[in-house]
Each structure stands twice: as C-alpha cells, then as structure tokens.
SEKOLRO-942361 format. One record per atom (N, C-alpha, C, O): residue in three letters; x, y, z. Coordinates in steps of 0.02 Angstrom, whole numbers, padded with zeros to 5 digits, always signed. Layout:
N
ALAXYZ...
//
This chain:
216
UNK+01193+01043+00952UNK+01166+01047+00884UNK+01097+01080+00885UNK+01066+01081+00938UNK+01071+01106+00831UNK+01000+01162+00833UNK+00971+01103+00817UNK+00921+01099+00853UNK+00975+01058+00786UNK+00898+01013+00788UNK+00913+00955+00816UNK+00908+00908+00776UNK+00928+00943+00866UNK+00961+00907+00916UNK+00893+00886+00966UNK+00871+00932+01000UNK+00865+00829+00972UNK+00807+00817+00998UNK+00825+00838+01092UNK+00877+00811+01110UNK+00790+00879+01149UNK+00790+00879+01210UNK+00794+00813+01252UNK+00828+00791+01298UNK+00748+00795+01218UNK+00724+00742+01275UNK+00756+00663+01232UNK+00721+00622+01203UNK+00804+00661+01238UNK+00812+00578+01207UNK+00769+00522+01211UNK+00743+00506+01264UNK+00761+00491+01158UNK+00700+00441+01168UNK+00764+00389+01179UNK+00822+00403+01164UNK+00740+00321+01210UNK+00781+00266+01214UNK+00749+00217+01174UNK+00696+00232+01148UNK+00779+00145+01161UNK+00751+00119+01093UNK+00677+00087+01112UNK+00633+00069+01073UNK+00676+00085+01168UNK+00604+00034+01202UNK+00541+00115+01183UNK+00481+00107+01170UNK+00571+00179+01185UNK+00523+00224+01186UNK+00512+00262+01101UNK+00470+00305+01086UNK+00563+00232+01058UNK+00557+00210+00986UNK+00516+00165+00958UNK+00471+00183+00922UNK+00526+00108+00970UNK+00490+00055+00974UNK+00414+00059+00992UNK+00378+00024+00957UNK+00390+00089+01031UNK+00339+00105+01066UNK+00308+00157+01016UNK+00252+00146+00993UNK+00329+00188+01007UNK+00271+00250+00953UNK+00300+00217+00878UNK+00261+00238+00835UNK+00342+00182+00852UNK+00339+00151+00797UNK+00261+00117+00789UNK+00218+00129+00746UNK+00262+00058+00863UNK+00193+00027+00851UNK+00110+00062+00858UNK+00057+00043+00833UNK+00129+00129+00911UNK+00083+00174+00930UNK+00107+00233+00931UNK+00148+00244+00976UNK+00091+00286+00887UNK+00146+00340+00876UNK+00093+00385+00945UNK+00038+00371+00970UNK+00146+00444+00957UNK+00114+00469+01025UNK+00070+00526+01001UNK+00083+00573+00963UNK+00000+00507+01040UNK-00048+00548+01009UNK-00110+00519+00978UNK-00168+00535+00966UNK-00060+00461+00968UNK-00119+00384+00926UNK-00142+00393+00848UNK-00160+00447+00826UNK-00139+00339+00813UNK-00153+00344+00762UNK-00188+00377+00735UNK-00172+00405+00682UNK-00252+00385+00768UNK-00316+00464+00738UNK-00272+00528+00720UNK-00285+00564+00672UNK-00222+00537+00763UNK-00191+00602+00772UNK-00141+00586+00690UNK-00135+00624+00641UNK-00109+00513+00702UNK-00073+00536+00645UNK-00112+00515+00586UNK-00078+00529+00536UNK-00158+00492+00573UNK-00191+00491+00509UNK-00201+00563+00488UNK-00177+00591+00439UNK-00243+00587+00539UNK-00252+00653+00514UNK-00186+00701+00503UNK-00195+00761+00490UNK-00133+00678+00509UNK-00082+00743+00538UNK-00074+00704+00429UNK-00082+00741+00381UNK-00062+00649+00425UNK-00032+00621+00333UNK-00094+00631+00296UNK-00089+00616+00237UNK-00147+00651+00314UNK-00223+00690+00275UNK-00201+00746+00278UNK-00184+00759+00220UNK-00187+00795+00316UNK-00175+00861+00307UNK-00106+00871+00265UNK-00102+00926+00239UNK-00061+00836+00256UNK-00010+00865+00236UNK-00042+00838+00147UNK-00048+00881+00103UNK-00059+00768+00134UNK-00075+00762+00081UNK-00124+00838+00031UNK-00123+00859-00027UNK-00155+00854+00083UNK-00212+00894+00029UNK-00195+00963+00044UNK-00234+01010+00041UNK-00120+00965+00065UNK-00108+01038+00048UNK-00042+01038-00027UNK-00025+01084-00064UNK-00023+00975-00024UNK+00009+00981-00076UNK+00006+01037-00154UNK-00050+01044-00181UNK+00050+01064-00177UNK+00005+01104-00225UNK-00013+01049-00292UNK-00068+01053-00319UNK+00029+01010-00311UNK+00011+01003-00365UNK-00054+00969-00389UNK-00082+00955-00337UNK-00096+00945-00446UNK-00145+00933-00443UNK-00169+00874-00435UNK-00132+00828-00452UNK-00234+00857-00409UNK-00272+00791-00370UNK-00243+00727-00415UNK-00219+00681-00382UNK-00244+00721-00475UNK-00236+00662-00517UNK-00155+00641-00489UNK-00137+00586-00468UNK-00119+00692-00495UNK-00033+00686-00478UNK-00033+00662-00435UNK+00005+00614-00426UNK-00078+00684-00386UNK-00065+00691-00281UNK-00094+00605-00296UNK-00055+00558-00286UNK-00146+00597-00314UNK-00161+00528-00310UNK-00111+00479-00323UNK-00092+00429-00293UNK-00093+00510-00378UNK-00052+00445-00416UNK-00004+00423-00381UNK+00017+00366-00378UNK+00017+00480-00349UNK+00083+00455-00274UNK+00074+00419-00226UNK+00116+00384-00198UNK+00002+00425-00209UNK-00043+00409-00143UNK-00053+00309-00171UNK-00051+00257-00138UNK-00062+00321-00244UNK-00069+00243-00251UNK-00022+00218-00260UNK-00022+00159-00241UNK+00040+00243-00292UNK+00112+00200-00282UNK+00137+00187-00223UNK+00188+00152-00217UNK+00100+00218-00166UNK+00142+00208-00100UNK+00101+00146-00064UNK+00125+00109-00022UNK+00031+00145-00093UNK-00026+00110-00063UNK-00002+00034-00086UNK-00004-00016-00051UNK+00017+00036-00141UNK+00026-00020-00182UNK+00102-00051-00147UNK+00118-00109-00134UNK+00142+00015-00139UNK+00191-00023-00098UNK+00204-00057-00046UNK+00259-00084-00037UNK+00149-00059-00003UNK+00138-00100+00045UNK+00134-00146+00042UNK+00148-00177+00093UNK+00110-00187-00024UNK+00112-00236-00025UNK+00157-00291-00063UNK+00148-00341-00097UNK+00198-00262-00044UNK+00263-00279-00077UNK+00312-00299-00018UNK+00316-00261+00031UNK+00348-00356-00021UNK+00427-00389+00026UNK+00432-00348+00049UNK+00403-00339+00103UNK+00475-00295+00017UNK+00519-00252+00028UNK+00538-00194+00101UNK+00561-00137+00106UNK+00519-00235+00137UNK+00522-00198+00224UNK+00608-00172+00212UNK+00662-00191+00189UNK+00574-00117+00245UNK+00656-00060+00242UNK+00686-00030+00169UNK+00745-00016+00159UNK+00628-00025+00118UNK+00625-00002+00070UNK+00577+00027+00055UNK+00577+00054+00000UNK+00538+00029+00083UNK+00458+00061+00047UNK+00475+00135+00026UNK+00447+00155-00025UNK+00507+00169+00052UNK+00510+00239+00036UNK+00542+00264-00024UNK+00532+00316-00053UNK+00601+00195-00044UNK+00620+00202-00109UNK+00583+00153-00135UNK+00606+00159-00191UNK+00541+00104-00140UNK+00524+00065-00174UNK+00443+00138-00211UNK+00408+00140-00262UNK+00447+00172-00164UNK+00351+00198-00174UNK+00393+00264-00230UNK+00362+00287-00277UNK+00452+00283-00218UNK+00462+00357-00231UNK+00492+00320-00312UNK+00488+00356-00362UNK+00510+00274-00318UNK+00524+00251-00390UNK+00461+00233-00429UNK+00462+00237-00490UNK+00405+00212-00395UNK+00352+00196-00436UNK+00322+00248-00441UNK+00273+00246-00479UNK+00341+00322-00402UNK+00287+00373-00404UNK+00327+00427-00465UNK+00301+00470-00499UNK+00410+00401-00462UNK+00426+00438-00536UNK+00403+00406-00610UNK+00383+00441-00656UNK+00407+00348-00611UNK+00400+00314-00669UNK+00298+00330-00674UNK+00273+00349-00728UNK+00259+00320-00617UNK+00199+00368-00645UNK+00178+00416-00640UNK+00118+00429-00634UNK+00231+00462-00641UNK+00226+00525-00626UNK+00170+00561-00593UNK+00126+00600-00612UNK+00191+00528-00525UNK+00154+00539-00467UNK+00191+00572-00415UNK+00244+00547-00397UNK+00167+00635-00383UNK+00203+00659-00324UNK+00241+00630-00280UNK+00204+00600-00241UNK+00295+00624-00265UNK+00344+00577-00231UNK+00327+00594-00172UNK+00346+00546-00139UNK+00302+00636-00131UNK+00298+00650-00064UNK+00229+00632-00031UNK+00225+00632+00031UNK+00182+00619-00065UNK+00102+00588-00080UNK+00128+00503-00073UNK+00105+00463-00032UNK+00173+00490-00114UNK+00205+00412-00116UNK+00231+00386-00038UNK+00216+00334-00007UNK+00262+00425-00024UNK+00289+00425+00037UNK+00244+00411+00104UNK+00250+00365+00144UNK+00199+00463+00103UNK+00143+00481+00150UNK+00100+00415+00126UNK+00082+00375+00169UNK+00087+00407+00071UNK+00049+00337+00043UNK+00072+00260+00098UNK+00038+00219+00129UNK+00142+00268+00089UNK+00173+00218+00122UNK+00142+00208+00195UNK+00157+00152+00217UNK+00111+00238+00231UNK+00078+00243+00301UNK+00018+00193+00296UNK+00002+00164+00347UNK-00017+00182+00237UNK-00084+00144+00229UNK-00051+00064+00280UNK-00082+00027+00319UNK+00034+00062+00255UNK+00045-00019+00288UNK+00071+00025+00379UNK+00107+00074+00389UNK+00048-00001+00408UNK+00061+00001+00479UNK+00063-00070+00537UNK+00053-00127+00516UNK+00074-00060+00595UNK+00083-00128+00631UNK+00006-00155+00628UNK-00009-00212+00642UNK-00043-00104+00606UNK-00120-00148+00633UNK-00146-00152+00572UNK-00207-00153+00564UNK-00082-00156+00495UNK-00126-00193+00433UNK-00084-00220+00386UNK-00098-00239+00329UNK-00011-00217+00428UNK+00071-00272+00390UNK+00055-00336+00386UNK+00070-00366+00334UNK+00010-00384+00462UNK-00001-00433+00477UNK-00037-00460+00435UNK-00012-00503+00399UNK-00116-00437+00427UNK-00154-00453+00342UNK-00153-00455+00302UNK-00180-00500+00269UNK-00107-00388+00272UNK-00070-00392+00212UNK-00013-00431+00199UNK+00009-00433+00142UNK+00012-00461+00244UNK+00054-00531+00220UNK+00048-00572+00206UNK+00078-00610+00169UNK-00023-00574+00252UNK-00049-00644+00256UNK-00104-00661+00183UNK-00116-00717+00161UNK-00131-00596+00157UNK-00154-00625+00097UNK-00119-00625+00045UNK-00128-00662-00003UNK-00070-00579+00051UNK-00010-00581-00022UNK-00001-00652-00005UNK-00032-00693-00038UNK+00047-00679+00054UNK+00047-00746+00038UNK+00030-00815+00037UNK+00070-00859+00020UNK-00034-00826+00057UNK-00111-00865+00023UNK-00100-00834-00060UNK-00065-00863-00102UNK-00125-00789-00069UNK-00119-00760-00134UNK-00098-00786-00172UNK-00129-00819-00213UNK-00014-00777-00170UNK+00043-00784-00213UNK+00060-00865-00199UNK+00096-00890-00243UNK+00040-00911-00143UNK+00051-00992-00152UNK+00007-01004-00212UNK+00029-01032-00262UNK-00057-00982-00208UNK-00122-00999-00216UNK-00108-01012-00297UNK-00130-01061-00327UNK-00056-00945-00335UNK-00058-00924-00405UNK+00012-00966-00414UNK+00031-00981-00471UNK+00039-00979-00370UNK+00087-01020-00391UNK+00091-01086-00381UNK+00139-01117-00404UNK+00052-01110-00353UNK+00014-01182-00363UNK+00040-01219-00306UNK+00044-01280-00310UNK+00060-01181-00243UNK+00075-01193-00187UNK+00030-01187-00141UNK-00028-01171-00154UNK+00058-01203-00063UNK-00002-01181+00000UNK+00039-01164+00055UNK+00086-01198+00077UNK+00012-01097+00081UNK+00049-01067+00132UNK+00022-01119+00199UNK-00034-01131+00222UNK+00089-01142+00217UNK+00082-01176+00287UNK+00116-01147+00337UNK+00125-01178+00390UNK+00138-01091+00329UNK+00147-01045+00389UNK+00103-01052+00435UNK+00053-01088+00427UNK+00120-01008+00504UNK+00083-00990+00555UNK+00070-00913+00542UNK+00114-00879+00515UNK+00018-00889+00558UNK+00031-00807+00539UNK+00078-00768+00600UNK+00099-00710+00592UNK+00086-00792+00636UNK+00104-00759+00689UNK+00195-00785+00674UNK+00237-00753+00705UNK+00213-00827+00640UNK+00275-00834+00609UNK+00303-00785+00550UNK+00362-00789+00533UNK+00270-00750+00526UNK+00268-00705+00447UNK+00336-00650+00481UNK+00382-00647+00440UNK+00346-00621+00526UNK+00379-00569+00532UNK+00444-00613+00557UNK+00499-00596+00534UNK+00438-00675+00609UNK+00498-00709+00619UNK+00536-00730+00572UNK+00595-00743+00583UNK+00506-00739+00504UNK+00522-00763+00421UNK+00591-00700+00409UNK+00649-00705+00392UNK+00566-00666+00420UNK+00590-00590+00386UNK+00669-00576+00439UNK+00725-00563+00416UNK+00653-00584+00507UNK+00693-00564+00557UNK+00736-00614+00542UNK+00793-00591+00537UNK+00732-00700+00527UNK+00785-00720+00530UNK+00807-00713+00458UNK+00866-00696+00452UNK+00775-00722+00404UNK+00821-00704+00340UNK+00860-00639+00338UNK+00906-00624+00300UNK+00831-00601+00389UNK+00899-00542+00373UNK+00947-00537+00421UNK+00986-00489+00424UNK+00948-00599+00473UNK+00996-00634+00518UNK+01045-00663+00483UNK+01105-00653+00494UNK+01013-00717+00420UNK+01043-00754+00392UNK+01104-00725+00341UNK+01159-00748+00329UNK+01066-00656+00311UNK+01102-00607+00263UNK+01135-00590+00287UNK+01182-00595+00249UNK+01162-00556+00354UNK+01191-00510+00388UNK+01257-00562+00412UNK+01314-00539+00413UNK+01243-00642+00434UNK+01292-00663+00452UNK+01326-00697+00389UNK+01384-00716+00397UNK+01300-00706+00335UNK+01339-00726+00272UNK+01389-00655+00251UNK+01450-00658+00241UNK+01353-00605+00247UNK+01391-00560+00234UNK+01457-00538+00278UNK+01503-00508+00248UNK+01463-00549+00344UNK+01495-00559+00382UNK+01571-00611+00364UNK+01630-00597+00374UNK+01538-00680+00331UNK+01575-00716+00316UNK+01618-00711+00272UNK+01669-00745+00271UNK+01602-00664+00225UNK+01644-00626+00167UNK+01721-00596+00202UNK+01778-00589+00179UNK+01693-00584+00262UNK+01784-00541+00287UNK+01797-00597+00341UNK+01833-00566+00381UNK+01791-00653+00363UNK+01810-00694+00423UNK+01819-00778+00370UNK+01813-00789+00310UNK+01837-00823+00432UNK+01866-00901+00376UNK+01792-00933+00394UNK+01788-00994+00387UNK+01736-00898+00416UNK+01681-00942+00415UNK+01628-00941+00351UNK+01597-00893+00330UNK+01627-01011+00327UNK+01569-01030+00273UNK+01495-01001+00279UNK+01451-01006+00321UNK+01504-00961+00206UNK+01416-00918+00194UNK+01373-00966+00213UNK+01409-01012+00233UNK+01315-00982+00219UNK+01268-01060+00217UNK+01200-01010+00190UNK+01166-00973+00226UNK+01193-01018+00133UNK+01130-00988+00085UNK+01063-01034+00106UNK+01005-01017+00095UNK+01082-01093+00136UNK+01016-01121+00137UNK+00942-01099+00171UNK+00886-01121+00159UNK+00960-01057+00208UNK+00887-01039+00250UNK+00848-00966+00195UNK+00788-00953+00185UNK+00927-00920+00165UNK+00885-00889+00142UNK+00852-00900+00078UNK+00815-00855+00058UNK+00862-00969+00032UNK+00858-00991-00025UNK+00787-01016-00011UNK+00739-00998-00045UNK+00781-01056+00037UNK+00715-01060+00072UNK+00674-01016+00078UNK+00622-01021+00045UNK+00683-00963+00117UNK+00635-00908+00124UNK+00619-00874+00046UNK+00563-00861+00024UNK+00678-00865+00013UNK+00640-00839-00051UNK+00585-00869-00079UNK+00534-00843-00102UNK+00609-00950-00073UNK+00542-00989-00114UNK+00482-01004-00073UNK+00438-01034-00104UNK+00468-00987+00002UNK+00422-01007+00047UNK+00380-00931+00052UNK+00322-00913+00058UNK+00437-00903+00046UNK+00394-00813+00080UNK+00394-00755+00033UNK+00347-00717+00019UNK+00471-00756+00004UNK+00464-00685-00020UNK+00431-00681-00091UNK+00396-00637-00117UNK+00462-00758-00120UNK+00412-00735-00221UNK+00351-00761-00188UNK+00307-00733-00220UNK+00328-00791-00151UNK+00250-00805-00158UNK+00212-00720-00141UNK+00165-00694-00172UNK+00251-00692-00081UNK+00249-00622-00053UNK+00237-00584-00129UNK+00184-00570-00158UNK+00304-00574-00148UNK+00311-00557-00217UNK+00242-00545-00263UNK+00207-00495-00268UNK+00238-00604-00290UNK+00179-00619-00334UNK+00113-00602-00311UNK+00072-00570-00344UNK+00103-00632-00242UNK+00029-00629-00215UNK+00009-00542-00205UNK-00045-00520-00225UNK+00053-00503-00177UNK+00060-00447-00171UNK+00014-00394-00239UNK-00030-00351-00235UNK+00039-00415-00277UNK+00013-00385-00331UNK-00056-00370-00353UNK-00074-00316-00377UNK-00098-00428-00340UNK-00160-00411-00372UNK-00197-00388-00307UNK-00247-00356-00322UNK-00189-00393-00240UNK-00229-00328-00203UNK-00196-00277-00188UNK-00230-00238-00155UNK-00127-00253-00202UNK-00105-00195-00220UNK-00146-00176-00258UNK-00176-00125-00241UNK-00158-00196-00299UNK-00168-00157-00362UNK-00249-00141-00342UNK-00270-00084-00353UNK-00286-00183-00318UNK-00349-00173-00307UNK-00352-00106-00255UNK-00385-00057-00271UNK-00315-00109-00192UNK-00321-00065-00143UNK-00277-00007-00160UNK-00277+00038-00118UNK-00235+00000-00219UNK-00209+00073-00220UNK-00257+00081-00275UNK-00252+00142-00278UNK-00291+00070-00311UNK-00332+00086-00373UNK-00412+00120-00318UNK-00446+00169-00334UNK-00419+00084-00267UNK-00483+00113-00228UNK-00452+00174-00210UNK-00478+00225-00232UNK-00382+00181-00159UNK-00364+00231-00149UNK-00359+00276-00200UNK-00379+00332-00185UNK-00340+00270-00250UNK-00344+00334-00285UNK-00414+00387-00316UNK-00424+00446-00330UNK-00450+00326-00316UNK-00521+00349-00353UNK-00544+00387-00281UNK-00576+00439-00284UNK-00530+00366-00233UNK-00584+00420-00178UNK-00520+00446-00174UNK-00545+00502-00167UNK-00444+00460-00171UNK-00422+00527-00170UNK-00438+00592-00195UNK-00444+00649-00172UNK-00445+00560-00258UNK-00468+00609-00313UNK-00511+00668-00306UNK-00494+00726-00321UNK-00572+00648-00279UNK-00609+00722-00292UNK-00615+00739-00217UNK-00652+00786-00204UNK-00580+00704-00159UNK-00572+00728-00077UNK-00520+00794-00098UNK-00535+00853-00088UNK-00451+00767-00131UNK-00399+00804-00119UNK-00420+00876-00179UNK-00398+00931-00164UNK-00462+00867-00246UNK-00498+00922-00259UNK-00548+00970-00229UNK-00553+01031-00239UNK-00587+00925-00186UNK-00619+00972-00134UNK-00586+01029-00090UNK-00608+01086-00082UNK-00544+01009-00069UNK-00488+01008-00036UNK-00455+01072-00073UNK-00449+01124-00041UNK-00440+01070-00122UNK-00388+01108-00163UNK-00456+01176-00177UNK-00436+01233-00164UNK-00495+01174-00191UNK-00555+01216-00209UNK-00572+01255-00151UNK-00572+01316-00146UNK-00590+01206-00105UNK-00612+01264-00031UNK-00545+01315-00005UNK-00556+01373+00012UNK-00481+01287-00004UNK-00414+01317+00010UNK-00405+01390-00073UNK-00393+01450-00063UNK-00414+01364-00134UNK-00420+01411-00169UNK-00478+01468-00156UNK-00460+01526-00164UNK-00550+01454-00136UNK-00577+01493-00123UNK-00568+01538-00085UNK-00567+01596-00104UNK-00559+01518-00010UNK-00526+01550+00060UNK-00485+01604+00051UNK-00495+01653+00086UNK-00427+01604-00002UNK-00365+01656-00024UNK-00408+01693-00067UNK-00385+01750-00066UNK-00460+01692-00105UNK-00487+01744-00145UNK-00516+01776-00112UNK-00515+01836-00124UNK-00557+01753-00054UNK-00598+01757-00006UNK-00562+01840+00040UNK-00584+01898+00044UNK-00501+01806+00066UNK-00454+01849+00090UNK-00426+01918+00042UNK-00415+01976+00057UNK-00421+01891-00004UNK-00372+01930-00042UNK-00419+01982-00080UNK-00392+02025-00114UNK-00506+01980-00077UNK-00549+02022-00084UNK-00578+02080-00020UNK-00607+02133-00032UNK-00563+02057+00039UNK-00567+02093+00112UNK-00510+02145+00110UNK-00511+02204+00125UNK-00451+02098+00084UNK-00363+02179+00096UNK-00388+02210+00048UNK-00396+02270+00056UNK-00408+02178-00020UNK-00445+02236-00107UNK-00465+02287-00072UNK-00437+02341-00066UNK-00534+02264-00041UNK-00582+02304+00012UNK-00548+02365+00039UNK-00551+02424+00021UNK-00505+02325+00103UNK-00481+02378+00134UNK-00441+02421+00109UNK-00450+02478+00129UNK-00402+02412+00073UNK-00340+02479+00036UNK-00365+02523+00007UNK-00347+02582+00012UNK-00415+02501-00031UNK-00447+02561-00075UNK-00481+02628-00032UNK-00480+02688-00046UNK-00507+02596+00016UNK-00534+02693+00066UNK-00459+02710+00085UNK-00445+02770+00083UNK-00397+02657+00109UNK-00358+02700+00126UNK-00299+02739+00064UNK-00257+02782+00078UNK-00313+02707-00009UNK-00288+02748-00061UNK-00324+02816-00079UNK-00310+02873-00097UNK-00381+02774-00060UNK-00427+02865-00082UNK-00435+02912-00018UNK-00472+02961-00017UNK-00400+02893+00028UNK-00396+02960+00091UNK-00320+02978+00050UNK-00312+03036+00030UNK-00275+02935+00041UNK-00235+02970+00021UNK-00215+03002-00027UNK-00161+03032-00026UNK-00274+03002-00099UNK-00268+03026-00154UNK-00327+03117-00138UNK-00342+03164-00174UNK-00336+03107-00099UNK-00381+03159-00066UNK-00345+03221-00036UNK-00364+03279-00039UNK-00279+03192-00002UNK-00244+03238+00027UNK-00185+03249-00046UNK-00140+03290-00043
//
C-alpha cells in the first residue's frame, strides 16, 4: 500500500508516544501552533474552534472529543479543524486535573463529595467500559446484562464529571480564545505581509525583463 507505514509500531510503541509523542511535547505543541495560525480563515472563526475543542476537554466523553469538539465548533461556527487541534489542550499531563476538578466541581454543585482516589479516576472509566462491552456482549449469549456498576458510575463519576466540567470549560476555553485572537491575527498579518513582500521583488523583477523585451 502507498501510505502503508515502514517501520510498524507495536502497541507498547503506540502507547508510548500516545503518553510522550516522539520528539516530545515542545515539538508537538509547536507542530498544533503552526498548523493553527496558518489556517486561512479568520482569527475570531480560528478561535472559536480552538475554544470548542478547549472546552471539550472537559467533558466525559473519552473517545469522542473529536466529534464531541467538531459539533460544538459547527453549531458556533467555529473552524472544525482549530476544534480538533483545540482538543490537544487535554493530554496525559492535564486529563488527571481536569477530572479531578470537574469532579470536586460537579459533587460540590450537586450537593455531593468526591471520595474517590485520584489515581482511581481513569480505573472508573476502564471498568465502566468493561462493564458496557460485556453487557453488550450479553445481548447475543444466555448471560444476564448486570447494569449495576455502570448505573453507579454514572451517578459517582460521569454527571458529577458532566456538570462540574462546565464551568472551567468554560472559563479555560473563554481564556483560550481571548489570547488566540490577536496571536493568530498577528500571525495572519506578518504571513499576509511576507506574500506582498514577495510578490513586489517578481513586480520588480519582470518589468526590466518586459522592457528588454519591448525594446527588441
């Protein structure tokens, strides 16, 4: 196949640049900065994507963010591919915090108290979609669904997740957007200048070689 990777990664060497991509995070921040501020369309749009994706982080929804960010970036008509790239703000070294205050948060507003362990928050997740996977299972075999663990987790993790999620979403994609704003205009201005820049040097040059040839 033509885009057929050489070198096969195996899942331990997946796994591995999932948590540390190769090159290290500096490399890829900057690699989702550069693609953001070449986007064409304009800074307010590019933002608005950048904060639906920011905001999506803080949301349940693991193994959805990409449609969860690209639906909030149509409905505010925000660049879907800015949304996307947005989605990077949650990573392995800021999923852990951001869970952990969505759900403090969301007990807090719901008149509950997170007695988790933090270091339990992702085992929450791994076995409820253990629990999903073998109920659903049970649908084609003679063994009984048992809803109880994940009926649990909804009311222990995911609406407190849910709820709590919301109001520093909203705080940290609302920061993100206000300093997107006039970076990714800067941005858009120095790149517009550069092409006029250029495109006044070829002006330059053609004209002695139109007038050697309007000469002959």
């Amino acid at each position: 196949m033509i885009f057929k990777r050489r070198d096969r990664r195996g899942p331990l060497t997946i796994l591995q640049h999932a948590v540390y991509p190769k090159g290290g995070w500096a490399r890829a921040f900057h690699y989702v900065k550069h693609r953001l501020n070449r986007l064409p369309d304009p800074p307010e749009k590019v933002a608005r994507g950048i904060w639906a994706g920011v905001f999506t982080t803080f949301t349940p929804f693991y193994g959805l963010h990409f449609v969860v960010a690209a639906l909030i970036a149509t409905m505010i008509r925000g660049n879907i591919l800015a949304a996307l790239l947005g989605t990077f703000f949650g990573n392995p070294l800021t999923y852990l915090p951001i869970g952990i205050i969505s759900l403090k948060t969301g007990h807090f507003m719901l008149g509950g108290r997170f007695h988790g362990a933090e270091n339990s928050l992702l085992q929450a997740f791994l076995f409820a979609a253990q629990d999903l996977w073998a109920n659903f299972g049970a649908l084609f075999s003679d063994r009984t669904a048992d809803w109880n663990g994940l009926r649990m987790f909804f009311h222990d993790v995911f609406l407190p997740y849910l709820v709590g999620g919301i109001l520093p979403g909203l705080i940290s994609a609302t920061v993100c957007y206000y300093l997107s704003v006039p970076l990714i205009r800067a941005y858009q201005n120095r790149r517009r200048a550069a092409r006029m820049s250029r495109w006044r040097v070829l002006k330059g040059r053609k004209k002695p070689a139109d007038a050697g040839r309007g000469s002959d």
